[in-house]
C-alpha positions, 0 to 999 in steps of 0.5 A: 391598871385602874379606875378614876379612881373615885371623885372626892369623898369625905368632903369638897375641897379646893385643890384645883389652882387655876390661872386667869390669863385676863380675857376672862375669869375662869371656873373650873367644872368636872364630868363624870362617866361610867363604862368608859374603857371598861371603867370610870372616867373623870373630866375636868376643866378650866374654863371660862363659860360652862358651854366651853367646859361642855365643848371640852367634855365632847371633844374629849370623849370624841377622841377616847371612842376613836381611839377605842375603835381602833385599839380595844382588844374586846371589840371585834369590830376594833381595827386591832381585832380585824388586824388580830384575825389576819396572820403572816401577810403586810397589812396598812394600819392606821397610824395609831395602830402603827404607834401603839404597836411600836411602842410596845415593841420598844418597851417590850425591848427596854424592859427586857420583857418584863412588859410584853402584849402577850402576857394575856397567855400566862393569864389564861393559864392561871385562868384554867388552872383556878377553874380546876382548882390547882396551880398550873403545872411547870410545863404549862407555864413554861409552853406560856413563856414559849408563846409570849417570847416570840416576836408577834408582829413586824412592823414594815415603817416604810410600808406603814404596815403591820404583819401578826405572825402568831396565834397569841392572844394580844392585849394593848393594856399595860399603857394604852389608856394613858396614852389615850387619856394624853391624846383626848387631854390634847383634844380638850385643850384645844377647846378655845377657852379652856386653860386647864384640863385633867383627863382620869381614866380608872386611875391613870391621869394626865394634867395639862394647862395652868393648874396644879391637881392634887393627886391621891395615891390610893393605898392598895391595902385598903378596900373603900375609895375614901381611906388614907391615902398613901400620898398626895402629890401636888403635879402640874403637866404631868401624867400619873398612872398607878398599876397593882396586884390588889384589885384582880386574880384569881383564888387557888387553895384559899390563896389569892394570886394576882393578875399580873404575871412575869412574862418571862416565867409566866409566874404571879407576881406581887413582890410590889403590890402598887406602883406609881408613877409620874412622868411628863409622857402619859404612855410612858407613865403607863409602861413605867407603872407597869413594868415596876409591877414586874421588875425588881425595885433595883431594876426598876430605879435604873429604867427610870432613869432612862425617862427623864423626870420619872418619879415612882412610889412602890409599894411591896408586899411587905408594905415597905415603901420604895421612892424614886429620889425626886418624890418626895418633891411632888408630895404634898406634907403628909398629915397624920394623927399622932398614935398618942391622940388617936388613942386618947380619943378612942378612950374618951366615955360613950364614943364611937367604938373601937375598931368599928367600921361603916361602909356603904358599898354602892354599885351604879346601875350599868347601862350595858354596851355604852357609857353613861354619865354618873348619877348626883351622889350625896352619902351622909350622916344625920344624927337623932336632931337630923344634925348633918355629923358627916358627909362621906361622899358628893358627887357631882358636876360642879359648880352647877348641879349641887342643888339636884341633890335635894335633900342634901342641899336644902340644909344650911350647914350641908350646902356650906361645906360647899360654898366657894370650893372648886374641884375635888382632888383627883385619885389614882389607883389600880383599875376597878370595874366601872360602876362599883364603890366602897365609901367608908366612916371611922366614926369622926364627924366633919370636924374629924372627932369621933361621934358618940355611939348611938343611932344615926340615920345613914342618908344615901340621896342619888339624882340625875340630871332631868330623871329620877330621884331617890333618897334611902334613909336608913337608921342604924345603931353605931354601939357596937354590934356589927349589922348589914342592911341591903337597900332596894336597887333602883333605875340608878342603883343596881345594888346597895348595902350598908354595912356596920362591922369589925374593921378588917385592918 
Protein backbone atom coordinates (compact mmCIF):
# COMPACT_ATOMS: atom_id res chain seq x y z
CA UNK A 1 0.00 0.00 0.00
CA UNK A 2 1.44 3.54 -0.79
CA UNK A 3 2.76 6.88 -0.66
CA UNK A 4 0.96 10.37 -0.08
CA UNK A 5 0.32 10.32 -2.37
CA UNK A 6 1.41 13.44 -3.82
CA UNK A 7 0.52 17.04 -2.77
CA UNK A 8 -1.90 19.13 -5.26
CA UNK A 9 -0.86 19.39 -8.46
CA UNK A 10 -2.16 21.16 -11.27
CA UNK A 11 -3.22 24.07 -8.98
CA UNK A 12 -4.01 25.00 -5.25
CA UNK A 13 -7.48 24.69 -4.34
CA UNK A 14 -9.50 25.23 -1.14
CA UNK A 15 -10.71 21.84 -0.37
CA UNK A 16 -10.04 21.97 3.53
CA UNK A 17 -13.46 23.02 5.40
CA UNK A 18 -12.44 24.10 8.73
CA UNK A 19 -14.53 25.08 11.58
CA UNK A 20 -14.17 28.08 13.89
CA UNK A 21 -15.13 27.18 17.62
CA UNK A 22 -15.04 31.08 18.48
CA UNK A 23 -11.86 31.21 20.60
CA UNK A 24 -10.08 32.19 17.52
CA UNK A 25 -10.13 31.89 13.83
CA UNK A 26 -8.24 28.97 12.49
CA UNK A 27 -5.95 28.41 9.47
CA UNK A 28 -4.99 25.61 8.12
CA UNK A 29 -1.18 24.66 7.41
CA UNK A 30 0.53 21.56 5.87
CA UNK A 31 4.08 19.78 6.32
CA UNK A 32 5.75 17.63 3.96
CA UNK A 33 8.20 14.82 4.44
CA UNK A 34 10.53 12.29 2.56
CA UNK A 35 11.73 8.87 3.69
CA UNK A 36 9.00 8.59 6.04
CA UNK A 37 7.99 4.75 6.82
CA UNK A 38 9.74 3.95 3.38
CA UNK A 39 7.64 6.70 1.86
CA UNK A 40 6.18 10.29 1.68
CA UNK A 41 4.48 11.62 4.36
CA UNK A 42 1.89 14.61 4.32
CA UNK A 43 0.78 16.96 7.49
CA UNK A 44 -2.06 18.76 7.89
CA UNK A 45 -3.74 21.13 10.30
CA UNK A 46 -6.01 23.36 11.70
CA UNK A 47 -4.87 25.39 13.77
CA UNK A 48 -5.20 28.69 15.25
CA UNK A 49 -1.39 30.06 15.32
CA UNK A 50 1.47 28.38 12.98
CA UNK A 51 3.40 27.67 16.22
CA UNK A 52 0.36 25.26 17.46
CA UNK A 53 0.53 23.96 13.72
CA UNK A 54 4.31 23.08 14.31
CA UNK A 55 3.51 21.69 17.86
CA UNK A 56 1.14 19.57 15.83
CA UNK A 57 3.86 18.59 13.23
CA UNK A 58 6.55 17.16 16.29
CA UNK A 59 4.00 15.45 17.87
CA UNK A 60 3.00 13.79 14.96
CA UNK A 61 6.17 12.75 13.96
CA UNK A 62 7.22 11.86 17.48
CA UNK A 63 4.46 9.19 17.53
CA UNK A 64 5.33 7.83 13.92
CA UNK A 65 9.28 7.13 14.92
CA UNK A 66 7.96 5.51 18.25
CA UNK A 67 5.82 3.40 16.54
CA UNK A 68 8.42 2.50 13.94
CA UNK A 69 11.03 1.58 16.52
CA UNK A 70 8.80 -0.96 17.58
CA UNK A 71 7.25 -2.24 14.66
CA UNK A 72 9.42 -2.11 11.33
CA UNK A 73 10.37 -5.31 10.23
CA UNK A 74 13.73 -3.20 8.24
CA UNK A 75 15.05 -2.47 11.44
CA UNK A 76 17.06 -4.40 13.31
CA UNK A 77 17.06 -2.74 16.18
CA UNK A 78 13.11 -2.43 16.11
CA UNK A 79 11.42 -4.46 19.39
CA UNK A 80 9.51 -6.63 16.20
CA UNK A 81 13.13 -7.71 14.97
CA UNK A 82 14.71 -8.62 18.32
CA UNK A 83 11.21 -10.43 19.04
CA UNK A 84 11.60 -11.83 15.47
CA UNK A 85 15.22 -13.44 16.61
CA UNK A 86 13.79 -15.22 19.55
CA UNK A 87 11.97 -18.77 18.87
CA UNK A 88 9.74 -21.30 20.99
CA UNK A 89 10.23 -19.10 24.65
CA UNK A 90 7.23 -16.17 26.15
CA UNK A 91 8.70 -12.99 25.48
CA UNK A 92 7.06 -9.32 27.35
CA UNK A 93 6.27 -7.35 24.51
CA UNK A 94 5.14 -4.00 24.47
CA UNK A 95 1.57 -3.31 24.53
CA UNK A 96 1.88 -2.05 20.62
CA UNK A 97 3.50 -5.19 19.69
CA UNK A 98 0.83 -7.20 21.64
CA UNK A 99 -2.08 -5.18 19.62
CA UNK A 100 -0.72 -5.17 16.15
CA UNK A 101 0.08 -8.84 16.58
CA UNK A 102 -3.32 -9.66 17.40
CA UNK A 103 -4.69 -7.92 15.34
CA UNK A 104 -3.00 -9.74 12.65
CA UNK A 105 -4.20 -12.92 13.92
CA UNK A 106 -7.80 -11.53 13.89
CA UNK A 107 -7.61 -10.52 10.58
CA UNK A 108 -5.66 -13.48 9.26
CA UNK A 109 -8.94 -15.32 10.84
CA UNK A 110 -11.57 -12.95 9.17
CA UNK A 111 -10.24 -13.40 5.85
CA UNK A 112 -9.53 -16.81 5.97
CA UNK A 113 -6.13 -16.24 5.20
CA UNK A 114 -6.27 -13.94 2.70
CA UNK A 115 -4.08 -11.46 4.70
CA UNK A 116 -1.45 -13.20 6.46
CA UNK A 117 2.11 -11.74 8.04
CA UNK A 118 4.03 -14.36 6.32
CA UNK A 119 2.98 -13.69 2.86
CA UNK A 120 6.56 -12.25 2.45
CA UNK A 121 7.49 -16.00 2.01
CA UNK A 122 5.70 -16.61 -1.39
CA UNK A 123 7.04 -12.95 -2.15
CA UNK A 124 10.72 -14.27 -1.81
CA UNK A 125 9.62 -17.17 -4.04
CA UNK A 126 8.48 -15.12 -6.93
CA UNK A 127 11.66 -12.88 -6.00
CA UNK A 128 14.22 -16.25 -6.75
CA UNK A 129 12.46 -17.33 -9.62
CA UNK A 130 12.50 -13.72 -11.47
CA UNK A 131 16.27 -13.70 -10.57
CA UNK A 132 16.29 -16.93 -12.63
CA UNK A 133 14.33 -15.65 -15.08
CA UNK A 134 11.09 -18.31 -14.87
CA UNK A 135 8.03 -18.94 -12.73
CA UNK A 136 8.33 -20.54 -9.63
CA UNK A 137 7.92 -24.14 -9.98
CA UNK A 138 4.32 -25.77 -8.11
CA UNK A 139 6.20 -27.46 -5.76
CA UNK A 140 8.13 -24.20 -4.37
CA UNK A 141 4.99 -22.39 -4.05
CA UNK A 142 3.40 -24.88 -2.49
CA UNK A 143 6.18 -25.70 0.22
CA UNK A 144 5.33 -21.36 0.29
CA UNK A 145 1.87 -22.10 1.17
CA UNK A 146 3.14 -24.86 3.86
CA UNK A 147 5.10 -22.15 5.46
CA UNK A 148 2.74 -19.28 5.88
CA UNK A 149 -0.08 -21.59 7.06
CA UNK A 150 1.43 -22.25 10.11
CA UNK A 151 0.50 -20.43 13.05
CA UNK A 152 3.70 -18.24 13.64
CA UNK A 153 3.30 -16.43 17.21
CA UNK A 154 1.09 -17.41 20.46
CA UNK A 155 0.14 -14.66 22.19
CA UNK A 156 -0.35 -15.51 26.33
CA UNK A 157 -3.01 -12.13 27.08
CA UNK A 158 -2.69 -13.05 30.62
CA UNK A 159 1.19 -12.83 30.57
CA UNK A 160 1.26 -10.10 28.12
CA UNK A 161 3.59 -12.28 26.13
CA UNK A 162 4.53 -13.14 22.71
CA UNK A 163 6.08 -16.83 21.57
CA UNK A 164 7.70 -16.78 17.46
CA UNK A 165 7.33 -20.44 16.72
CA UNK A 166 8.78 -20.15 13.10
CA UNK A 167 11.43 -19.25 10.95
CA UNK A 168 8.95 -17.28 8.47
CA UNK A 169 9.77 -14.25 7.34
CA UNK A 170 7.33 -11.81 9.07
CA UNK A 171 6.32 -8.72 7.84
CA UNK A 172 3.44 -5.89 9.70
CA UNK A 173 2.64 -4.21 6.28
CA UNK A 174 -0.79 -4.80 5.15
CA UNK A 175 -2.13 -2.36 7.71
CA UNK A 176 0.50 -1.10 9.95
CA UNK A 177 0.93 2.30 8.44
CA UNK A 178 -2.86 3.22 9.01
CA UNK A 179 -2.91 1.97 12.26
CA UNK A 180 0.25 4.33 12.94
CA UNK A 181 -0.92 7.12 10.82
CA UNK A 182 -4.62 7.04 13.31
CA UNK A 183 -2.36 6.88 16.47
CA UNK A 184 0.06 9.80 15.47
CA UNK A 185 -3.50 11.85 13.90
CA UNK A 186 -4.40 11.22 17.96
CA UNK A 187 -1.23 12.84 19.12
CA UNK A 188 -1.94 15.66 16.64
CA UNK A 189 -5.03 16.39 18.06
CA UNK A 190 -4.15 16.49 21.25
CA UNK A 191 -1.99 19.84 20.38
CA UNK A 192 -4.18 22.45 22.21
CA UNK A 193 -5.34 24.75 19.26
CA UNK A 194 -5.26 22.41 16.80
CA UNK A 195 -9.24 21.46 15.60
CA UNK A 196 -8.56 19.34 12.58
CA UNK A 197 -5.60 17.17 11.51
CA UNK A 198 -5.07 14.86 8.54
CA UNK A 199 -2.09 12.37 8.75
CA UNK A 200 -1.13 10.81 4.74
CA UNK A 201 1.32 8.45 4.94
CA UNK A 202 2.04 7.00 1.08
CA UNK A 203 -1.58 7.05 0.60
CA UNK A 204 -3.06 5.68 3.52
CA UNK A 205 -4.92 8.76 5.55
CA UNK A 206 -6.83 9.39 8.61
CA UNK A 207 -8.93 12.59 9.05
CA UNK A 208 -9.89 13.80 12.33
CA UNK A 209 -11.47 16.93 13.68
CA UNK A 210 -14.14 19.70 11.97
CA UNK A 211 -13.28 19.44 8.73
CA UNK A 212 -14.16 17.66 5.56
CA UNK A 213 -10.82 16.60 3.20
CA UNK A 214 -11.44 15.80 -0.24
CA UNK A 215 -9.83 12.69 -1.05
CA UNK A 216 -8.24 11.89 -4.72
CA UNK A 217 -8.31 8.17 -5.74
CA UNK A 218 -5.39 7.86 -7.80
CA UNK A 219 -6.21 5.59 -11.07
CA UNK A 220 -4.05 2.87 -10.90
CA UNK A 221 -3.77 2.70 -14.91
CA UNK A 222 -2.05 6.11 -14.80
CA UNK A 223 1.68 6.69 -14.10
CA UNK A 224 1.96 10.53 -13.43
CA UNK A 225 0.60 11.96 -9.90
CA UNK A 226 -1.64 14.76 -11.63
CA UNK A 227 -4.05 12.28 -14.09
CA UNK A 228 -7.53 11.90 -13.76
CA UNK A 229 -8.67 10.72 -10.83
CA UNK A 230 -10.77 7.67 -10.45
CA UNK A 231 -12.93 9.54 -7.70
CA UNK A 232 -13.05 12.44 -5.33
CA UNK A 233 -14.35 11.59 -2.16
CA UNK A 234 -15.73 14.32 0.40
CA UNK A 235 -14.64 12.32 4.31
CA UNK A 236 -14.55 13.68 7.41
CA UNK A 237 -13.58 11.31 10.52
CA UNK A 238 -12.78 8.94 8.64
CA UNK A 239 -9.30 6.76 7.41
CA UNK A 240 -8.75 5.83 3.69
CA UNK A 241 -6.44 3.50 2.57
CA UNK A 242 -5.65 2.36 -1.10
CA UNK A 243 -3.90 -0.87 -1.68
CA UNK A 244 -2.84 -2.13 -5.48
CA UNK A 245 -0.75 -4.69 -7.84
CA UNK A 246 0.20 -1.61 -10.13
CA UNK A 247 3.05 0.08 -8.30
CA UNK A 248 5.65 -3.28 -7.54
CA UNK A 249 6.57 -6.87 -8.81
CA UNK A 250 8.47 -8.51 -10.66
CA UNK A 251 9.07 -9.23 -14.64
CA UNK A 252 9.16 -12.65 -15.81
CA UNK A 253 9.27 -13.41 -20.04
CA UNK A 254 8.30 -9.94 -20.44
CA UNK A 255 5.13 -10.15 -18.01
CA UNK A 256 4.92 -7.98 -15.03
CA UNK A 257 3.56 -10.18 -11.98
CA UNK A 258 2.53 -8.43 -8.87
CA UNK A 259 3.80 -8.02 -5.72
CA UNK A 260 0.77 -9.19 -3.76
CA UNK A 261 0.42 -12.86 -3.64
CA UNK A 262 -2.79 -15.23 -2.25
CA UNK A 263 -1.49 -16.54 0.52
CA UNK A 264 -3.45 -19.35 0.38
CA UNK A 265 -1.88 -20.53 -2.97
CA UNK A 266 1.27 -18.29 -3.03
CA UNK A 267 -0.07 -17.24 -6.76
CA UNK A 268 0.37 -13.31 -8.09
CA UNK A 269 -2.61 -11.85 -7.79
CA UNK A 270 -4.21 -8.91 -10.02
CA UNK A 271 -7.61 -10.02 -10.47
CA UNK A 272 -8.47 -6.22 -8.80
CA UNK A 273 -5.40 -3.99 -9.38
CA UNK A 274 -6.62 -1.14 -6.89
CA UNK A 275 -8.66 -1.33 -3.78
CA UNK A 276 -10.06 1.57 -1.78
CA UNK A 277 -11.44 1.75 1.29
CA UNK A 278 -12.99 4.27 3.79
CA UNK A 279 -13.57 3.23 7.37
CA UNK A 280 -14.18 4.89 10.61
CA UNK A 281 -10.89 2.58 12.10
CA UNK A 282 -7.54 3.45 10.24
CA UNK A 283 -6.33 -0.53 10.66
CA UNK A 284 -9.20 -1.63 9.72
CA UNK A 285 -9.24 0.67 6.35
CA UNK A 286 -5.81 -0.84 5.91
CA UNK A 287 -6.64 -4.68 6.52
CA UNK A 288 -9.68 -4.06 4.40
CA UNK A 289 -7.89 -2.64 1.50
CA UNK A 290 -5.64 -5.27 1.65
CA UNK A 291 -7.66 -8.24 1.76
CA UNK A 292 -9.94 -6.90 -1.23
CA UNK A 293 -6.71 -6.97 -3.06
CA UNK A 294 -7.03 -11.03 -2.69
CA UNK A 295 -10.52 -11.84 -2.16
CA UNK A 296 -12.95 -11.91 -4.69
CA UNK A 297 -15.12 -8.90 -5.40
CA UNK A 298 -18.40 -11.44 -3.76
CA UNK A 299 -16.07 -12.26 -0.74
CA UNK A 300 -15.07 -9.27 -0.48
CA UNK A 301 -18.84 -7.34 -0.07
CA UNK A 302 -19.68 -9.80 2.56
CA UNK A 303 -16.37 -8.97 4.82
CA UNK A 304 -17.28 -5.51 4.42
CA UNK A 305 -20.20 -5.78 5.81
CA UNK A 306 -18.99 -7.23 9.18
CA UNK A 307 -17.15 -3.32 9.42
CA UNK A 308 -19.78 -1.23 10.04
CA UNK A 309 -19.56 2.11 7.58
CA UNK A 310 -16.89 0.53 5.34
CA UNK A 311 -17.18 1.73 2.07
CA UNK A 312 -14.59 0.37 -0.95
CA UNK A 313 -14.14 1.04 -4.74
CA UNK A 314 -12.05 -1.69 -6.65
CA UNK A 315 -11.06 -1.66 -9.48
CA UNK A 316 -10.27 -4.87 -11.84
CA UNK A 317 -8.22 -6.03 -14.20
CA UNK A 318 -10.66 -5.29 -16.76
CA UNK A 319 -11.11 -2.01 -15.57
CA UNK A 320 -14.60 -2.44 -14.49
CA UNK A 321 -15.36 -0.45 -11.48
CA UNK A 322 -16.76 -2.46 -8.32
CA UNK A 323 -18.50 -0.15 -5.54
CA UNK A 324 -19.59 -1.07 -2.16
CA UNK A 325 -23.58 0.24 -2.15
CA UNK A 326 -22.95 3.54 0.24
CA UNK A 327 -20.02 4.90 -2.21
CA UNK A 328 -21.37 6.68 -4.22
CA UNK A 329 -22.55 8.88 -0.72
CA UNK A 330 -18.91 9.94 -0.05
CA UNK A 331 -18.08 11.00 -3.88
CA UNK A 332 -18.02 14.22 -4.76
CA UNK A 333 -19.76 14.53 -8.64
CA UNK A 334 -17.57 13.33 -10.94
CA UNK A 335 -16.79 15.96 -13.58
CA UNK A 336 -15.64 15.04 -17.32
CA UNK A 337 -15.51 16.55 -20.47
CA UNK A 338 -17.76 15.26 -23.07
CA UNK A 339 -16.05 13.09 -25.75
CA UNK A 340 -17.90 15.34 -28.22
CA UNK A 341 -15.81 18.45 -26.98
CA UNK A 342 -13.01 17.02 -26.32
CA UNK A 343 -12.62 15.97 -29.92
CA UNK A 344 -13.96 19.42 -31.14
CA UNK A 345 -10.88 21.02 -29.46
CA UNK A 346 -8.20 18.62 -30.37
CA UNK A 347 -9.39 19.36 -34.14
CA UNK A 348 -9.28 23.18 -33.49
CA UNK A 349 -5.89 24.59 -36.37
CA UNK A 350 -2.49 24.87 -34.76
CA UNK A 351 -3.14 23.16 -31.41
CA UNK A 352 -1.39 21.17 -29.12
CA UNK A 353 -1.16 17.96 -30.99
CA UNK A 354 -3.17 14.93 -30.52
CA UNK A 355 -2.11 12.21 -28.43
CA UNK A 356 0.95 14.28 -27.15
CA UNK A 357 2.16 14.21 -23.73
CA UNK A 358 4.82 16.23 -21.20
CA UNK A 359 6.19 14.71 -18.11
CA UNK A 360 8.39 16.07 -15.83
CA UNK A 361 9.69 13.21 -13.86
CA UNK A 362 11.40 14.53 -10.72
CA UNK A 363 13.33 12.33 -8.10
CA UNK A 364 14.04 14.35 -4.73
CA UNK A 365 17.59 13.86 -3.56
CA UNK A 366 17.24 11.43 -0.56
CA UNK A 367 18.89 11.85 2.61
CA UNK A 368 19.56 8.18 3.35
CA UNK A 369 18.79 6.63 6.86
CA UNK A 370 16.41 9.62 8.22
CA UNK A 371 13.66 11.58 7.01
CA UNK A 372 13.85 15.02 5.37
CA UNK A 373 11.37 17.46 4.67
CA UNK A 374 10.52 18.11 1.06
CA UNK A 375 11.95 21.06 -0.70
CA UNK A 376 9.52 24.20 -2.18
CA UNK A 377 8.52 22.65 -5.53
CA UNK A 378 6.88 24.90 -8.30
CA UNK A 379 6.63 23.28 -11.90
CA UNK A 380 5.32 25.63 -14.55
CA UNK A 381 4.93 26.76 -18.34
CA UNK A 382 5.76 30.15 -19.87
CA UNK A 383 5.09 30.93 -23.24
CA UNK A 384 7.53 33.12 -25.74
CA UNK A 385 5.85 36.25 -23.72
CA UNK A 386 6.98 34.65 -20.44
CA UNK A 387 3.08 34.33 -20.03
CA UNK A 388 2.73 31.72 -17.08
CA UNK A 389 -0.01 29.25 -19.38
CA UNK A 390 0.04 26.64 -16.77
CA UNK A 391 1.24 25.70 -13.28
CA UNK A 392 1.51 21.95 -13.26
CA UNK A 393 2.70 21.32 -9.76
CA UNK A 394 3.19 23.89 -6.11
CA UNK A 395 4.31 22.50 -3.40
CA UNK A 396 4.63 24.04 -0.51
CA UNK A 397 4.03 24.78 3.15
CA UNK A 398 1.04 27.03 3.22
CA UNK A 399 0.07 29.84 4.08
CA UNK A 400 3.50 30.83 4.97
CA UNK A 401 6.52 30.04 2.31
CA UNK A 402 5.00 30.72 -1.18
CA UNK A 403 7.43 33.41 -1.53
CA UNK A 404 10.56 31.15 -1.26
CA UNK A 405 9.66 30.16 -4.75
CA UNK A 406 11.18 32.91 -6.22
CA UNK A 407 10.43 33.12 -9.40
CA UNK A 408 7.27 31.46 -9.21
CA UNK A 409 5.97 34.33 -6.80
CA UNK A 410 7.19 37.20 -8.28
CA UNK A 411 4.74 37.34 -11.16
CA UNK A 412 1.12 38.66 -10.50
CA UNK A 413 -1.10 36.29 -12.51
CA UNK A 414 1.25 32.96 -10.77
CA UNK A 415 1.05 34.34 -7.03
CA UNK A 416 -2.81 34.81 -8.03
CA UNK A 417 -3.99 31.41 -8.23
CA UNK A 418 -2.95 31.26 -4.96
CA UNK A 419 -4.47 33.90 -2.98
CA UNK A 420 -7.10 33.16 -0.65
CA UNK A 421 -6.89 29.34 -1.12
CA UNK A 422 -6.09 27.16 1.93
CA UNK A 423 -4.79 23.26 1.47
CA UNK A 424 -4.72 21.10 -1.33
CA UNK A 425 -6.60 18.16 -1.66
CA UNK A 426 -5.41 14.88 -0.55
CA UNK A 427 -4.57 11.74 -2.42
CA UNK A 428 -4.70 8.26 -2.04
CA UNK A 429 -3.14 5.51 -3.68
CA UNK A 430 -0.62 2.51 -3.87
CA UNK A 431 2.45 3.03 -1.71
CA UNK A 432 5.49 4.49 -4.22
CA UNK A 433 9.17 5.15 -2.83
CA UNK A 434 9.65 8.27 -1.09
CA UNK A 435 11.26 11.05 -3.21
CA UNK A 436 10.20 10.06 -6.97
CA UNK A 437 7.40 11.95 -8.84
CA UNK A 438 5.87 11.75 -12.38
CA UNK A 439 3.71 15.22 -13.14
CA UNK A 440 2.07 15.46 -16.27
CA UNK A 441 0.60 18.30 -19.00
CA UNK A 442 -2.33 17.35 -21.63
CA UNK A 443 -1.20 20.38 -23.37
CA UNK A 444 -4.45 22.64 -21.59
CA UNK A 445 -3.44 25.81 -20.07
CA UNK A 446 -4.96 27.11 -16.61
CA UNK A 447 -8.26 27.76 -17.92
CA UNK A 448 -8.28 23.84 -19.26
CA UNK A 449 -8.14 24.79 -23.02
CA UNK A 450 -5.25 23.27 -25.04
CA UNK A 451 -2.49 25.78 -26.00
CA UNK A 452 -1.50 26.20 -29.53
CA UNK A 453 1.79 24.01 -30.74
CA UNK A 454 4.92 25.77 -30.63
CA UNK A 455 7.99 26.50 -28.11
CA UNK A 456 7.48 27.14 -24.38
CA UNK A 457 9.92 27.38 -21.86
CA UNK A 458 9.14 24.22 -19.21
CA UNK A 459 10.15 25.96 -15.46
CA UNK A 460 11.33 23.71 -12.73
CA UNK A 461 12.18 26.20 -9.53
CA UNK A 462 13.10 24.00 -6.07
CA UNK A 463 13.95 26.01 -2.75
CA UNK A 464 14.41 25.10 0.69
CA UNK A 465 13.57 26.80 3.80
CA UNK A 466 17.22 28.88 4.80
CA UNK A 467 19.23 26.69 1.96
CA UNK A 468 19.49 26.35 -1.63
CA UNK A 469 17.74 27.48 -4.74
CA UNK A 470 17.70 26.62 -8.37
CA UNK A 471 15.66 27.15 -10.93
CA UNK A 472 15.84 24.91 -14.33
CA UNK A 473 14.68 26.58 -17.28
CA UNK A 474 14.21 24.48 -20.33
CA UNK A 475 12.66 25.27 -23.70
CA UNK A 476 10.98 22.69 -25.81
CA UNK A 477 9.04 22.38 -28.79
CA UNK A 478 5.51 21.19 -28.42
CA UNK A 479 4.60 20.41 -32.21
CA UNK A 480 4.80 17.24 -32.32
CA UNK A 481 8.07 15.41 -32.10
CA UNK A 482 8.72 13.65 -29.10
CA UNK A 483 12.05 14.87 -27.34
CA UNK A 484 13.75 14.07 -23.60
CA UNK A 485 16.17 16.26 -21.85
CA UNK A 486 17.85 15.24 -18.61
CA UNK A 487 18.42 18.11 -16.16
CA UNK A 488 21.43 18.62 -13.95
CA UNK A 489 20.91 17.06 -10.42
CA UNK A 490 21.50 19.37 -7.60
CA UNK A 491 21.70 19.31 -3.44
CA UNK A 492 17.92 18.92 -3.92
CA UNK A 493 17.41 17.16 -7.07
CA UNK A 494 18.97 13.82 -7.41
CA UNK A 495 17.55 13.09 -11.10
CA UNK A 496 15.42 15.09 -13.46
CA UNK A 497 13.97 14.81 -16.80
CA UNK A 498 11.83 16.27 -19.34
CA UNK A 499 9.99 14.29 -21.48
CA UNK A 500 7.79 15.28 -24.68
CA UNK A 501 6.22 12.18 -26.21
CA UNK A 502 3.31 9.83 -27.47
CA UNK A 503 1.03 9.54 -24.73
CA UNK A 504 0.99 5.60 -23.51
CA UNK A 505 -2.73 5.39 -22.96
Amino acid sequence: MRLNHTLAIGLLSATLCVSYDGSGAQRSYVFQHENVLGTSLELKFAATTYEQAQQAEAAALDQIDRDAKILSTYDPTSEVSRWLKTKGEPVPVSAELYEVLDLFGRWRARTGGALDSSAEVAGQAWKKAAALKRLPTSEELAAAVTSMQRDHWRLDPAAHTATHLTDAPIRLNSFAKSWIAGRANDRAMDVDGVSAAVVNIGGDLVIRGRMTEEVSVVDPRADGENEVMLARLAVSNMAVATSGSYRRGVEIEGKHHSHIVDPRTGQAVDHIISATVAAPNAADAGALATAFSVLQPEESKKLAATVARAEYLLIARNGQRIESSGWRAIEMQRMMLAPAAAAQAAQQAGVWPTGYELVVNLELARVEGQRYKRPYVAIWIEDKDKFPVKTMALWVQKPKWIPDLKAWYHDDRMRSMAEGSELTGSFTSATRPAGKYAIKWDGKDNAGKLVKAGKYVVCVEVAREHGTYNVYRQEMDFSGVPKQVNLKPDTEVGSASIDYRKAAH
